[in-house]
N, C-alpha and C positions, 0 to 999 in steps of 0.2 A: 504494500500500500504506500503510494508517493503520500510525501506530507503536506501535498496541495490539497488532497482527498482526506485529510482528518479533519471532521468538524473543531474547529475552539468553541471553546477553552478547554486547556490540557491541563489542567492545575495539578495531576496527582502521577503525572511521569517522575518517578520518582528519582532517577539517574539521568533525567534531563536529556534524552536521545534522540526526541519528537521536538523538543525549542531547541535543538541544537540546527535538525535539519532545518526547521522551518525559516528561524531566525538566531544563526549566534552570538551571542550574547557580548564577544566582542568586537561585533560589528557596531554595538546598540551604544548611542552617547545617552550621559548623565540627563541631558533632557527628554529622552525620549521615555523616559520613565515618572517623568513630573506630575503626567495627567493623573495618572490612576496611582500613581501615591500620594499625590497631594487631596483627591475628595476620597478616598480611604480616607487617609487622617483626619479630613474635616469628621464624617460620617463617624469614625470611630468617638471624637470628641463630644459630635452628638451624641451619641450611647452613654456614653461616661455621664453628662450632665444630666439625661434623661433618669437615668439608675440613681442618681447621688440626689436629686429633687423628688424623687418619687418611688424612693425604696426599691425599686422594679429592677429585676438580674439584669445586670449589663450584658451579661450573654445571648440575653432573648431580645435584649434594643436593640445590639448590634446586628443581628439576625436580622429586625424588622427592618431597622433604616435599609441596612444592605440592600434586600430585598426591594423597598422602594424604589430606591435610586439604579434599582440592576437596570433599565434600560440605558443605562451610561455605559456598559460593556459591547453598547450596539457601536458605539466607535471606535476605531480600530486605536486610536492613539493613547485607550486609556487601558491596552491590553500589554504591556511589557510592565506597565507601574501594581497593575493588578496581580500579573503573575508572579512579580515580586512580594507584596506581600500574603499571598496567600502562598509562596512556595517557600521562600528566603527567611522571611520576617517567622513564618510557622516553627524552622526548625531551629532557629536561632533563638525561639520562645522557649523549645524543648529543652535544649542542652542548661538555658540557665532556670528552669526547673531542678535542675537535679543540684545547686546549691543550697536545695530547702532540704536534702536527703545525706543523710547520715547511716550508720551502721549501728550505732549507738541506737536510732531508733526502732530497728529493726529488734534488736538485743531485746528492749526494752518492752517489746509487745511479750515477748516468751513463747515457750515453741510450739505450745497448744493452740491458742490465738493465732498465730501464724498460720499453724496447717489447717487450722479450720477457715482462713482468710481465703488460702489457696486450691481448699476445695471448694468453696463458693465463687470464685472465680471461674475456676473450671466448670462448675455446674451450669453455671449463669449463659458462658459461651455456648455449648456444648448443646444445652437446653434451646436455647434461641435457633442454633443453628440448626437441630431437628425437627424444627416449627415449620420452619420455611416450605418446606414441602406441603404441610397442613393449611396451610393460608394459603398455597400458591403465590411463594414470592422467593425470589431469586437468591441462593445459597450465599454467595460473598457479600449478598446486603443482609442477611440477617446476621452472616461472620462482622460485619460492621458495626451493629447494631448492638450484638450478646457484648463484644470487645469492649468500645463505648462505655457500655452501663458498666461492664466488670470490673473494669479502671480506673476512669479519673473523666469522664463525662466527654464534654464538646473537646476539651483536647485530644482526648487519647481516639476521640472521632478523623479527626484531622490527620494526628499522624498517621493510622490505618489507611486513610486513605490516600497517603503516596503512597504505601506500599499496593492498592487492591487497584486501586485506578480507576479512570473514569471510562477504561473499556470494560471493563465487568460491572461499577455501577455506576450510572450515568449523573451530572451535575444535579437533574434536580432531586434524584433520590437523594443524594447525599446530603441535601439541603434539608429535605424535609426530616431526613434520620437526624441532624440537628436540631432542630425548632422542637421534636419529639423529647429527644434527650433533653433538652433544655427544662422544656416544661412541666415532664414527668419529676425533673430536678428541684425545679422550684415550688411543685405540690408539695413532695417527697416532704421537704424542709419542713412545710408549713404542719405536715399530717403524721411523720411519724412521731416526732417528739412527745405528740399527744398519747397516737398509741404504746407507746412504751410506757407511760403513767397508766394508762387503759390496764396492762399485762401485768402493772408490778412491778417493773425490773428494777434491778438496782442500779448503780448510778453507773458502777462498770459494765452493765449489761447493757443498757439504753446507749451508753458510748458505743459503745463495739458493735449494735445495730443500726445504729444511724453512719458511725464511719463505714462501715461493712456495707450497707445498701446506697446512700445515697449518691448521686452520681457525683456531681462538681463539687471540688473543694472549697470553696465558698458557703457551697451550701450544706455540706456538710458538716463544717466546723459549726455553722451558725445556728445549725440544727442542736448539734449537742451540746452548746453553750445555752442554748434555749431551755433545755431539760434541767441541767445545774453545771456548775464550774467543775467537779471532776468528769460529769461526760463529757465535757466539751475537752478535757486534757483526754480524754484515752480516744473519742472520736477524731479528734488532730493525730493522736500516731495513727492510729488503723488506716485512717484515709490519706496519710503519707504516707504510710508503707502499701496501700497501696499503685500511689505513683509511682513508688519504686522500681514495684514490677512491671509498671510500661515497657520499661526496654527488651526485661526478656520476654513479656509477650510478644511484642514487635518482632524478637527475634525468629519467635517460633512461626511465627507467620509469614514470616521473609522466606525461612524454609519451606514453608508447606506450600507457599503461591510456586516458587521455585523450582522442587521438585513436582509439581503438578502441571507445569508446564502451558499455560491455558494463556500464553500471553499471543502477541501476533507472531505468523509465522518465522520461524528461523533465529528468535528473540527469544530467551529466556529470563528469569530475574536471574542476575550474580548471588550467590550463595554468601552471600560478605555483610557486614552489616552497612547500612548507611551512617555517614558522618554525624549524622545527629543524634544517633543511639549512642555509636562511642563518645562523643562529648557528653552526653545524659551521664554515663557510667565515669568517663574520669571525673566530670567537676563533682560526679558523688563521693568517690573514691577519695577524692583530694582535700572534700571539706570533710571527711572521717577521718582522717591525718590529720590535717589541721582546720581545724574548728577556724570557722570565716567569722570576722566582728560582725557584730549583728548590724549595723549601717552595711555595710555589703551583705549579706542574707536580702536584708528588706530590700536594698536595690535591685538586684537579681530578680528578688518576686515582683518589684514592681512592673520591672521592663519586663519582665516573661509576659507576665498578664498586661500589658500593654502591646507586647508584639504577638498574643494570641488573637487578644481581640481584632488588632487588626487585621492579621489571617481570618478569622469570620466573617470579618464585613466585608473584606474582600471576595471572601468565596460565596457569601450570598447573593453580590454584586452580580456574578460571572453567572448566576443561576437564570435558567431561560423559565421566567414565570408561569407560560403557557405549558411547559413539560409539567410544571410544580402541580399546576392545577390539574392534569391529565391524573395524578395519582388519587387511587380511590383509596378507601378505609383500611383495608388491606395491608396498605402499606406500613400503618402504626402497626400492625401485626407484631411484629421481631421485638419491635421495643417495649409493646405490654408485657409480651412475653416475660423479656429479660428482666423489667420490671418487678414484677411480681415473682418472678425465680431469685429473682437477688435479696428481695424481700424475706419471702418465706425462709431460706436457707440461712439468710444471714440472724433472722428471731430464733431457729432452731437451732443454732450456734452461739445465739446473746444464754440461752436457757439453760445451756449444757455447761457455758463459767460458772 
């Protein structure tokens, strides 16, 4: 297939081999990227002020403005600024994620919590991904979908999909397995902290269910800090040690797309990891050696989640709203699923501390 015959936007080529033929990158001057990185950043600022004035997840603004303003992707000159930040700015979010992660924190969950962490993960995926069939929806968007929830939410969505691509799921699926995750996210917060008082649990239990199930960090801290100040400390490790394991999930997925071979013809994925996984794992590796001052921790998180969000506004930007809307109900399908799998296993797991 010539790369005159690929529809854009390619946001999710993950080794850049489709923008290389199309257009290489050092051909492209610093202004040719001005467009569509400078109303990202507007767009993104909007989200931020709209979240900060009116409590509402910045995840789900940036999503919406995106979304508005996607017919701005109908010009061509705001598609090199755009693929920057939904491709550049994404994995440069990832790696300085991994300054919030320690070893230390891992230690500190204990080894029962841990393995019970890592079969609800497993389950979560596993589950989602045998659904697909039952709803009639496509295998690698419910592996997006199970992933997503088992993770760390809209990011660990993002980085999945450079690896799964936008030839197996197309831009507005991905969109909408966003806006889904997002929202399930932001119930999540508002609904279990109740049901955990509803059950009884104690303070360590309602943490380790609300880290364990809820998707976005965000929302999951805020989750357990809503129940009391120690679930909100053991909800903060489980759902960082969560993020933790992004990478080797990534990894395992790198392999499995890899040796399954389903890419275009004569094109396999490299068996290797992407640069943004190994920078995820050294700057973790290197803040468990030496512990980072906390003014660089906070910086770290700040830019991460400043260079995520604007990977989402950009990638809803690039979303063709008419495919968005072609999708029926169906499509929430993967992520009620993984929802309420992530749910159930992770209270069957808060019950058994």
């Amino acid at each position: 297939m010539q790369a005159s015959e690929r529809r854009w936007p390619m946001a999710a080529d993950l080794y850049g081999e489709m923008q290389l033929e199309a257009a290489p990158p050092a051909q492209r001057r610093v202004r040719d990227y001005l467009p569509g990185a400078l109303v990202t950043a507007i767009a993104a600022l909007a989200a931020a002020w709209l979240a900060d004035h009116y409590a509402a997840p910045i995840v789900l603004m940036g999503l919406l403005i995106g979304l508005a303003l996607s017919f701005l992707s109908q010009d061509r000159r705001t598609h090199a600024g755009l693929d920057l930040m939904s491709q550049t700015a994404l994995r440069i979010g990832i790696v300085l994620v991994g300054a919030r992660i320690t070893a230390a924190q891992l230690a500190e969950l204990g080894p029962l919590p841990f393995a019970l962490l890592i079969g609800i993960m497993l389950a979560v995926i596993v589950a989602t991904t045998l659904s697909a069939r039952l709803f009639g929806q496509d295998r690698d968007a419910a592996l997006l979908a199970g992933g997503a929830t088992a993770i760390c939410g809209a990011s660990a969505a993002l980085a999945l999909y450079s690896l799964i691509g936008d030839r197996r799921v197309d831009q507005a699926r991905f969109t909408l397995t966003l806006v889904g995750i997002t929202v399930a996210s932001a119930l999540a917060m508002t609904l279990y902290p109740v049901l955990a008082a509803q059950f009884g649990l104690s303070d360590t239990q309602a943490g380790f269910l609300i880290g364990a199930s809820i998707h976005d960090v965000a929302q999951a801290i805020g989750g357990g800090f809503s129940f009391s100040r120690e679930a909100g400390e053991v909800a903060t490790i489980v759902k960082l040690t969560r993020v933790a394991l992004l990478a080797p999930m990534l990894m395992l997925v790198a392999l499995w797309l890899g040796r399954r071979g389903e890419t275009a013809p004569g094109r396999r994925i490299p068996l290797r990891l992407p640069w943004f996984i190994t920078g995820f794992l050294a700057l973790a590796a290197l803040n468990s050696l030496i512990a980072f001052p906390k003014p660089v921790q906070d910086g770290a998180t700040t830019t991460a989640q400043a260079l995520l969000l604007l990977a989402i506004v950009a990638t809803a930007m690039k979303a063709r709203l008419a495919l968005l809307l072609d999708q029926g109900w169906r499509s929430f399908a993967p992520i009620i699923v993984a929802t309420l799998t992530s749910f159930l296993f992770a209270l069957a797991a808060a019950l058994s501390l």
